[in-house]
C-alpha positions as CSV (number, residue, x, y, z in Angstrom):
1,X,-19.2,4.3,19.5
2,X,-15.6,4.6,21.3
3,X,-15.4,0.5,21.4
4,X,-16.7,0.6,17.8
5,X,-13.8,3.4,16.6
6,X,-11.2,1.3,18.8
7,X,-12.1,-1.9,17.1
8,X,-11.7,0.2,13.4
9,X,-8.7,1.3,14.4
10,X,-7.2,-1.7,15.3
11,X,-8.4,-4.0,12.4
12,X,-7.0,-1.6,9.6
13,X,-4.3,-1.5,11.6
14,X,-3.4,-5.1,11.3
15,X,-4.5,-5.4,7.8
16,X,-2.4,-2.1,6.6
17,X,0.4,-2.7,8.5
18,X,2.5,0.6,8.7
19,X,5.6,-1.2,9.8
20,X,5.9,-4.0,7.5
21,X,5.1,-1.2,4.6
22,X,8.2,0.3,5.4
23,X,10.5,-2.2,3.8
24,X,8.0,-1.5,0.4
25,X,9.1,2.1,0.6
26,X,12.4,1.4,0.5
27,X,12.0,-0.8,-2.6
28,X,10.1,1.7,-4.7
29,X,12.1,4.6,-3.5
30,X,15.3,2.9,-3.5
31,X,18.0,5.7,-5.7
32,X,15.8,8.9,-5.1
33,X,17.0,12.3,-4.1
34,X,15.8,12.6,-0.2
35,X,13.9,15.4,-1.4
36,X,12.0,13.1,-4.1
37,X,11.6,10.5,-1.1
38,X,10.0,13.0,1.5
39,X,7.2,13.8,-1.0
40,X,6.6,10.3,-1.9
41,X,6.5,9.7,2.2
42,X,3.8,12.3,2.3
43,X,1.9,12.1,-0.8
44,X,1.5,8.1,-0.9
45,X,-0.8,8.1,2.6
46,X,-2.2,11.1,1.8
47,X,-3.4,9.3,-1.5
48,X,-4.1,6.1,0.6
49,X,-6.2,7.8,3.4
50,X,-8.6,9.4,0.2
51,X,-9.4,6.4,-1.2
52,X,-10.4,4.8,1.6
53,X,-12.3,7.5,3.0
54,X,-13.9,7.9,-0.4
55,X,-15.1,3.8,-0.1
56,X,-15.9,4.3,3.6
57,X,-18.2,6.9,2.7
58,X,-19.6,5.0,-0.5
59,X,-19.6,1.5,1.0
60,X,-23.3,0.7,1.2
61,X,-23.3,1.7,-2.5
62,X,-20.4,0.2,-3.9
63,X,-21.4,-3.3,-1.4
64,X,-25.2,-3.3,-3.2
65,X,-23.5,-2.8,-7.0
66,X,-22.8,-6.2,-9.1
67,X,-19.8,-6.5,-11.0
68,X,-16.2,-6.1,-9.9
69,X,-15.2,-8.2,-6.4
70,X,-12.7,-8.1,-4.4
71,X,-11.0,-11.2,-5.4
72,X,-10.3,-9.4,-8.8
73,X,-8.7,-6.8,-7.1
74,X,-6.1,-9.4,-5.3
75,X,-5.4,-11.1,-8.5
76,X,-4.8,-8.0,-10.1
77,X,-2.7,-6.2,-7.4
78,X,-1.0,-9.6,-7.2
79,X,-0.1,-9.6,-10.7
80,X,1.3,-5.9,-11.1
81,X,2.9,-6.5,-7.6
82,X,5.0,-9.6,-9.1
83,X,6.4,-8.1,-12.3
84,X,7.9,-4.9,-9.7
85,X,9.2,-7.5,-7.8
86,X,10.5,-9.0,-10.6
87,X,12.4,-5.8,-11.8
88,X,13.7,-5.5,-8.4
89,X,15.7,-8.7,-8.4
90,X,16.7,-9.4,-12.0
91,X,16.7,-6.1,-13.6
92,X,19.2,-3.3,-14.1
93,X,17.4,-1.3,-11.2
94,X,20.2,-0.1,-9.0
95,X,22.7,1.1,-12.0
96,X,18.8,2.4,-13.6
97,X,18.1,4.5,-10.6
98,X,21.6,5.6,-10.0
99,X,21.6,7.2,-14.1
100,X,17.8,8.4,-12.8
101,X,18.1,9.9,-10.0
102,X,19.1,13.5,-10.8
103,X,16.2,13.5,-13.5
104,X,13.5,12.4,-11.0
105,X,10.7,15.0,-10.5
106,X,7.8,15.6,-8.6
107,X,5.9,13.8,-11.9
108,X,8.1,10.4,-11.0
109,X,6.9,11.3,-7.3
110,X,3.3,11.3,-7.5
111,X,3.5,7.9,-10.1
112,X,5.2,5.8,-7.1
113,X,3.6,7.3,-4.7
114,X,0.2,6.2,-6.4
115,X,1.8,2.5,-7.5
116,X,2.7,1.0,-5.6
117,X,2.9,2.3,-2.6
118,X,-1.1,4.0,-2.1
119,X,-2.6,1.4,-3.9
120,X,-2.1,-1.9,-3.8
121,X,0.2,-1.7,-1.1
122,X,-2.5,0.5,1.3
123,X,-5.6,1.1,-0.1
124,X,-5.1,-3.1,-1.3
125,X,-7.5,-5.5,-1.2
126,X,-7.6,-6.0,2.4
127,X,-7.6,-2.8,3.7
128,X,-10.6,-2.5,0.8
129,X,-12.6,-5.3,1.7
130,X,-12.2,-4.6,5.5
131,X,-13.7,-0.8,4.8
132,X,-16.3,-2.0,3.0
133,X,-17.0,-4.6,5.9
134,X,-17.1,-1.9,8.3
135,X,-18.8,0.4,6.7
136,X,-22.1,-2.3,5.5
137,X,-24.9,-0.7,7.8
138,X,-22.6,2.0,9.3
139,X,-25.0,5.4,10.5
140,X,-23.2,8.3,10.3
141,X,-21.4,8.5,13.8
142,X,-19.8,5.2,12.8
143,X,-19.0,6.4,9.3
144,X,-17.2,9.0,11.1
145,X,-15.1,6.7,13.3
146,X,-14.0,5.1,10.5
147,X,-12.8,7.5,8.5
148,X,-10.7,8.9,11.6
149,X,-8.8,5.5,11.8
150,X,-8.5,5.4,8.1
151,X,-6.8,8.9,8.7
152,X,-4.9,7.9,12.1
153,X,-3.5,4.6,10.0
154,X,-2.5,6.2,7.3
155,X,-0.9,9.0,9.4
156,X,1.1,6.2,10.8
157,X,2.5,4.9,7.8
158,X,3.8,8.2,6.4
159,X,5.7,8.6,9.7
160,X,7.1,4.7,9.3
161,X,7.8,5.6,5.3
162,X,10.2,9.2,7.0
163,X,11.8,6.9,10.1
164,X,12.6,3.9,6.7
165,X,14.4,7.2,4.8
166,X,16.7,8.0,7.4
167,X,17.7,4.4,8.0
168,X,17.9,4.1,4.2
169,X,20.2,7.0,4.5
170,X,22.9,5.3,6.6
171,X,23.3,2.2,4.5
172,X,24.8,3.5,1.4
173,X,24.7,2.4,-2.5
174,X,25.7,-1.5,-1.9
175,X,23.7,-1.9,1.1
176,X,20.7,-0.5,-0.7
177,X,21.6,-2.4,-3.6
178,X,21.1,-5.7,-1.6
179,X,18.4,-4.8,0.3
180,X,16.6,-4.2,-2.8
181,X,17.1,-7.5,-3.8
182,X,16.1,-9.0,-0.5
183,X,12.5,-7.2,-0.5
184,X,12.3,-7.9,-4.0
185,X,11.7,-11.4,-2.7
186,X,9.5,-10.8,0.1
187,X,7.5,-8.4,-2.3
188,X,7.4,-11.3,-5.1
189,X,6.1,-13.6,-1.9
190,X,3.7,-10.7,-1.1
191,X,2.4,-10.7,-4.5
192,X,2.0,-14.6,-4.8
193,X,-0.1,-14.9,-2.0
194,X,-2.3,-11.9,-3.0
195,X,-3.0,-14.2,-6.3
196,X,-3.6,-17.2,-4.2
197,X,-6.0,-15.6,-2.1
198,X,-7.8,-14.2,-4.9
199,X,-8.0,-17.5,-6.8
200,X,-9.2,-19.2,-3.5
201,X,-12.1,-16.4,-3.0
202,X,-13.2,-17.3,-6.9
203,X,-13.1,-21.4,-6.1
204,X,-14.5,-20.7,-2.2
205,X,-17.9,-18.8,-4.3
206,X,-18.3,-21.8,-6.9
207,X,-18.2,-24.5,-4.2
């Protein structure tokens, strides 16, 4: 049961990836009052850690149901992904969040906090597919290991999302303003390959 737990752990791990989310906090939070980023730092893994724990719990179900794959969730996440990416790097966001950011409230909070950061960013496809994976003919001991490193990864990433804030903090307007732009393009990359994978899962079933 420990290996089983260690081996949970360690493959939502890599697939989540707490530290590379960090720079996608940033991003969506870029212009907030601290105050407005804390929550969002706490709320978004809270959100995250729910979800999956809600899947992990309801995998043999959900895995036996026809329907709705996991490919459509890539191409989907991929898509909404793109078009913030988008905003990030040809839009009016930092003079937009600058006029916004007294009038943000806890409303504002729980919206990024959802998108994009909980989902698709940590409850995405892969951290989806890979609960569902673990979770096939899971008993109830190893249900239970996997929702403690659902909890212990998410936990993670709300600590990386507070250690992003402070750096954030000592960078100012105009290094925030092209650091935005920057992660706008690795999030637009991010996005692309989430659609690429998606489209490849469709072609991989057909052939």
């Amino acid at each position: 049961m420990l290996d089983f737990a260690l081996s949970a752990f360690v493959t939502l791990l890599l697939v989540v990836d707490p530290v590379g989310l960090a720079p996608a906090f940033l991003a969506a939070t870029g212009g907030m009052p601290d105050k407005v980023k804390r929550t969002i730092a706490l709320r978004a893994p809270l959100i995250a850690a729910s979800i999956l724990v809600v899947i992990s719990l309801a995998g043999n179900w959900l895995l036996r149901q026809p329907g709705i794959g996991i490919p459509a969730f890539q191409i989907a996440g991929g898509l909404l992904l793109f078009g913030v990416s988008y905003q990030m790097i040809f839009g009016d966001r930092p003079h937009r969040e600058a006029r916004e950011a007294d009038k943000a409230t806890s409303e504002h909070a729980s919206d990024v906090a959802v998108f994009p950061l909980a989902i698709p960013m940590m409850a995405g496809p892969g951290a989806i597919a890979t609960t569902l994976l673990l979770t096939g003919n899971a008993g109830y001991g190893a249900k239970l290991a996997i929702i403690i490193a659902v909890v212990s990864v998410c936990l993670l990433c709300m600590l990386c999302f507070v250690s992003a804030s402070l750096i954030a903090r000592t960078l100012g307007r105009t290094g925030n303003a092209v650091l935005s732009r920057v992660l706008g393009m690795l999030l637009a990359a991010y996005s692309v390959q989430f659609v690429i994978n998606g489209i490849a899962a469709v072609r991989a079933s057909f052939s």
